[in-house]
C-alpha positions in Angstrom: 54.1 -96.2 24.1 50.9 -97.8 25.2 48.4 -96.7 22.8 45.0 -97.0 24.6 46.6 -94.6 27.7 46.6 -90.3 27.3 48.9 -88.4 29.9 49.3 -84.7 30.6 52.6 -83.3 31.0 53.0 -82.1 34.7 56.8 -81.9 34.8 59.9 -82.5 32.6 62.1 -84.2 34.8 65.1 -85.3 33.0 66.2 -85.2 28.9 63.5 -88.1 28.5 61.8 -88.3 31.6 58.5 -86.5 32.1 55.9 -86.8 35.2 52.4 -86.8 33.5 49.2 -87.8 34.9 45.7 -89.0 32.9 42.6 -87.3 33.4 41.9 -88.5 36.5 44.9 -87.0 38.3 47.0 -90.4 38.1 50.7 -89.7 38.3 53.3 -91.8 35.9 56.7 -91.5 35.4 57.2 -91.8 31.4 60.3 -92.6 29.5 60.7 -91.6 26.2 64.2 -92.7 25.4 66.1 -93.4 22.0 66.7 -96.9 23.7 63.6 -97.4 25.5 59.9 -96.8 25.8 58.6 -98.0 29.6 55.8 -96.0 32.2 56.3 -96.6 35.6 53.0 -95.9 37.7 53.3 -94.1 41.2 50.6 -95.8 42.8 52.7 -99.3 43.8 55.9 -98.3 42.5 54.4 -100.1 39.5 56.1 -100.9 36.1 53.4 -100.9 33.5 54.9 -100.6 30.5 58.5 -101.2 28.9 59.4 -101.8 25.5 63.0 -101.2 24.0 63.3 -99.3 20.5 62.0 -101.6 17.5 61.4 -104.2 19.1 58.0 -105.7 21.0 56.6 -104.2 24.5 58.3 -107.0 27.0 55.8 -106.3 29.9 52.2 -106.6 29.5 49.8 -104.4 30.8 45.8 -105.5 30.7 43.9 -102.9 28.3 41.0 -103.1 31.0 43.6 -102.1 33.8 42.0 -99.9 36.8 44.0 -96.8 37.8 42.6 -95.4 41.2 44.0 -95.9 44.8 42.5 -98.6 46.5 43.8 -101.4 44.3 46.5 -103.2 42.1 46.8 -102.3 38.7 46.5 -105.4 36.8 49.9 -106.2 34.6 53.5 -104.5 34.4 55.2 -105.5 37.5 53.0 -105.5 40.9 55.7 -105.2 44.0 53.8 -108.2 46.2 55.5 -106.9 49.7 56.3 -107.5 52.8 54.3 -110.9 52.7 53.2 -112.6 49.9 49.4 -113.9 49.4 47.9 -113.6 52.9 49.6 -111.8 55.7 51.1 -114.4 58.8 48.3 -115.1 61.5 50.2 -113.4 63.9 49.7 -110.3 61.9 46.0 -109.8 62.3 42.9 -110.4 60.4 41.8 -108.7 57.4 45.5 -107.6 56.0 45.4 -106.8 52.3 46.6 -110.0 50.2 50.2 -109.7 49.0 51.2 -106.5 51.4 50.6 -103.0 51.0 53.1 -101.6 48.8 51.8 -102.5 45.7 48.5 -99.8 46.6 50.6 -97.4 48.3 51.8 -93.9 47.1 55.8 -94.3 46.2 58.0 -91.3 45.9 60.0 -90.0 43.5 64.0 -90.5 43.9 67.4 -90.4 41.3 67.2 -90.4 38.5 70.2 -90.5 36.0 70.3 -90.4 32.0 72.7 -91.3 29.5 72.8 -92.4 26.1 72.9 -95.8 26.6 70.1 -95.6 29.1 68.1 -94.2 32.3 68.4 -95.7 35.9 65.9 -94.5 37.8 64.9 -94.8 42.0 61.2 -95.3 43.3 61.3 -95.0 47.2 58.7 -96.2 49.8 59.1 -95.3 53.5 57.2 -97.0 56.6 54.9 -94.5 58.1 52.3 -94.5 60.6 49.9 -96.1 58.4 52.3 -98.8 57.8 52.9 -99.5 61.0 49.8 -100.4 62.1 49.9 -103.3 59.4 53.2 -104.6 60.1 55.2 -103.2 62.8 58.6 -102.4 61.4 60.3 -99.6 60.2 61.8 -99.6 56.7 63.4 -98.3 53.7 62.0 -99.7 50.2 63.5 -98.6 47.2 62.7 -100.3 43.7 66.1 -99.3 41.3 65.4 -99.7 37.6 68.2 -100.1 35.0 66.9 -99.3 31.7 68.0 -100.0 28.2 68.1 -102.5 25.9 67.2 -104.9 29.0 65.2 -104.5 32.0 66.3 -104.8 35.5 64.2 -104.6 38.1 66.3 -104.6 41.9 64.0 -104.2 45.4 65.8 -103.4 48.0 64.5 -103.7 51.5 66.4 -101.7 54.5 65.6 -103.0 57.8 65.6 -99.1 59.3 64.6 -100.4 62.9 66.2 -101.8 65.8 65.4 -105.5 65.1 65.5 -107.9 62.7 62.2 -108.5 60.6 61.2 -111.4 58.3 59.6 -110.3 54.8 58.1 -112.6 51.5 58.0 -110.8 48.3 57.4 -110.9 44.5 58.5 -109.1 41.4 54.8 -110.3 40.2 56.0 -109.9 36.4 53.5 -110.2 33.6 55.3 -110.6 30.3 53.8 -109.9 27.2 53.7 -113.4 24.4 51.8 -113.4 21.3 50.0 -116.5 21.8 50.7 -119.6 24.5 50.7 -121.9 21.3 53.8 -120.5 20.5 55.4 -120.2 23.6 58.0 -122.6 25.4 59.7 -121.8 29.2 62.5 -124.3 30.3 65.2 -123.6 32.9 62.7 -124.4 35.5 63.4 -126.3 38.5 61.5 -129.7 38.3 60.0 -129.8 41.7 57.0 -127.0 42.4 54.1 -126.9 44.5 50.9 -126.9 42.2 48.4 -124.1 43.7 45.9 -125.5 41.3 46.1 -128.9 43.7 45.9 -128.2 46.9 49.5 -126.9 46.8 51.2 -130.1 46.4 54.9 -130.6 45.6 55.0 -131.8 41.9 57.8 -133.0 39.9 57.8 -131.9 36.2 60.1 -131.5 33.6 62.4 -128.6 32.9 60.9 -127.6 29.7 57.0 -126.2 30.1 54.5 -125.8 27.3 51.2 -123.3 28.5 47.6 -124.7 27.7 45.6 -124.7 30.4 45.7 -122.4 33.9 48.9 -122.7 35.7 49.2 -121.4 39.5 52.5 -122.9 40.8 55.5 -122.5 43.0 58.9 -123.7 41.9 61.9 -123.8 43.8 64.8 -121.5 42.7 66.2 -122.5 39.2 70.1 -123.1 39.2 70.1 -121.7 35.7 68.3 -118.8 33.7 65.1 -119.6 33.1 64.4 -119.0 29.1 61.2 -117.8 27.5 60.4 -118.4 23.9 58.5 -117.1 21.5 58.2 -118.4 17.9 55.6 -116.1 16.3 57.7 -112.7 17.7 60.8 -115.0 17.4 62.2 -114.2 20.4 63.7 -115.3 23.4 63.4 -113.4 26.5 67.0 -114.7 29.5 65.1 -114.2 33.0 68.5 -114.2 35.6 66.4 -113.7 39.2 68.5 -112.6 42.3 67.8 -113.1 45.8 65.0 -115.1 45.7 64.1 -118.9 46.8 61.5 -119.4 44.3 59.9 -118.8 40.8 56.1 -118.7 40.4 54.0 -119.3 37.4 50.9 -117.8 36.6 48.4 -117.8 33.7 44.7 -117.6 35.1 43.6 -118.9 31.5 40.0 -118.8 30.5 37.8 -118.9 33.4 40.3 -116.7 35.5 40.3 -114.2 32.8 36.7 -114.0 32.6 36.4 -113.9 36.1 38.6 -110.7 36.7 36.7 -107.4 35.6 40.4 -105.9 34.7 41.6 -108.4 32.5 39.4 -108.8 28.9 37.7 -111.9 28.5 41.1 -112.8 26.2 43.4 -111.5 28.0 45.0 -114.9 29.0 46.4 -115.0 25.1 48.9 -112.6 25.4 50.5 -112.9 29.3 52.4 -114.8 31.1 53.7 -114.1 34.8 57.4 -115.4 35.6 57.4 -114.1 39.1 60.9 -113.6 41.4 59.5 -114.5 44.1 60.3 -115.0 48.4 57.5 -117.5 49.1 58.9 -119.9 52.0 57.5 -119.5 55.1 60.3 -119.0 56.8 60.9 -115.8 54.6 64.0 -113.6 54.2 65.5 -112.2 57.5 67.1 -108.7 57.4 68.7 -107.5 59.9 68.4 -104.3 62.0 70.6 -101.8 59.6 70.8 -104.1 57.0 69.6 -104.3 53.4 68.4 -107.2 51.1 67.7 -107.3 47.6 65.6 -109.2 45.3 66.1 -108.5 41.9 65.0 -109.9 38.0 66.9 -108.7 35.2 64.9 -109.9 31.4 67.4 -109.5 28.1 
């Protein structure tokens, strides 16, 4: 369990699910399975911790991390929807970067527990307030599967009469023990480099992390693979629904820059993000459903 967080019990939920809060009256969802460790934050529908039995946490959650209303928590698995980075033009002006659900309140739906596991149902429903930022009505539901893997499925319901466009991001933050030790291949070879100017880039499939990386990659054909000598691991990223894969390490200036990240905080995360990121974004249609998904063994 994440050692530098204390909860209160408000409600036992299931065998191994409770609804706790810390002391300033933030709400979690913790599960304390004989498979499974993880904490799922109500604020954003947010995955901030999960870490199966005997083995090492697989999400990474900044130690600085701010828990109030108004922002992102920094680490675990920010929902970036229904635009990501700024909001269209058309939109308006002063729209919060990467949408509104990952600083709204989500709600509470199945859950379901088994030896093997927990699924569990976070739901987020347009509302006034939501409509005044983006003018459709909607159904978002973030289903977790929970075991020995993690996998993460947003699924957007188009709950109008017309068909909306959305861009999105699983923004995950995976926990490494050092980038020294750390290789990701099963990238796509072109990607547009954030870092310059957002120009389209041609690399290799293999990646080593030593400096800040900020970039966009087309959708892989294959898994991408994460591994990690010194926890001699390998983490199998299968993303679903998606047109792209970003990259992000903010490195040493970024982390020193952020007030919720420690000055080190670089050295132990790594976002590999399923991500909708073309312009053109992912229609849904009125009635319909899509679903982006990421699933880490």
């Amino acid at each position: 369990m994440i050692s530098h967080l204390s909860f209160n019990t408000l409600k036992l939920l299931s065998p191994s699910v409770s609804l706790k809060a810390n002391n300033e009256g933030f709400e979690f969802l913790v599960i304390e399975h004989k498979q499974l460790n993880a904490v799922f934050s109500l604020h954003g529908g947010h995955l901030i911790h999960f870490q199966p039995t005997q083995q090492q946490p697989i999400i990474w959650l900044s130690k600085t991390a701010i828990f109030d209303d108004k922002k992102a928590i920094r680490g675990g698995v920010p929902i970036c929807w229904p635009w990501f980075g700024a909001a269209s033009p058309e939109l308006g002006e002063g729209l919060p970067s990467h949408g509104f659900a990952r600083t709204s309140k989500w709600s509470i739906g199945q859950i379901t527990e088994s030896d093997l596991g927990i699924e569990l149902e976070l739901k987020l429903y347009s509302s006034k307030e939501t409509l005044k930022l983006w003018p459709y009505p909607f159904e978002l539901t973030l289903k977790a599967t929970l075991n020995k893997h993690l996998k993460l499925e947003l699924i957007t319901e188009n709950k109008g009469d017309t068909p909306f466009t959305y861009r999105s991001a699983l923004h995950t933050y995976l926990n490494i023990s050092t980038p020294d030790a750390i290789t990701v291949s099963g990238l796509n070879e072109q990607f547009y480099n954030s870092l310059n100017k957002g120009q389209l880039e041609t690399g290799g499939q293999t990646l080593l992390i030593d400096q800040a990386i900020d970039s966009i990659y087309k959708k892989s054909n294959c898994d991408i693979l994460l591994e990690d000598k010194q926890l001699q691991r390998t983490l199998t990223i299968t993303n679903k629904g998606n047109d792209s894969e970003v990259l992000w390490s903010p490195w040493i200036a970024g982390a020193k820059a952020f007030a919720d990240m420690p000055d080190d905080g670089y050295q132990t995360m790594l976002c590999i993000e399923s991500t909708i990121t073309e312009k053109t974004g992912q229609a849904v249609q009125a009635g319909k459903k899509h679903t982006l998904s990421t699933l880490i063994k």
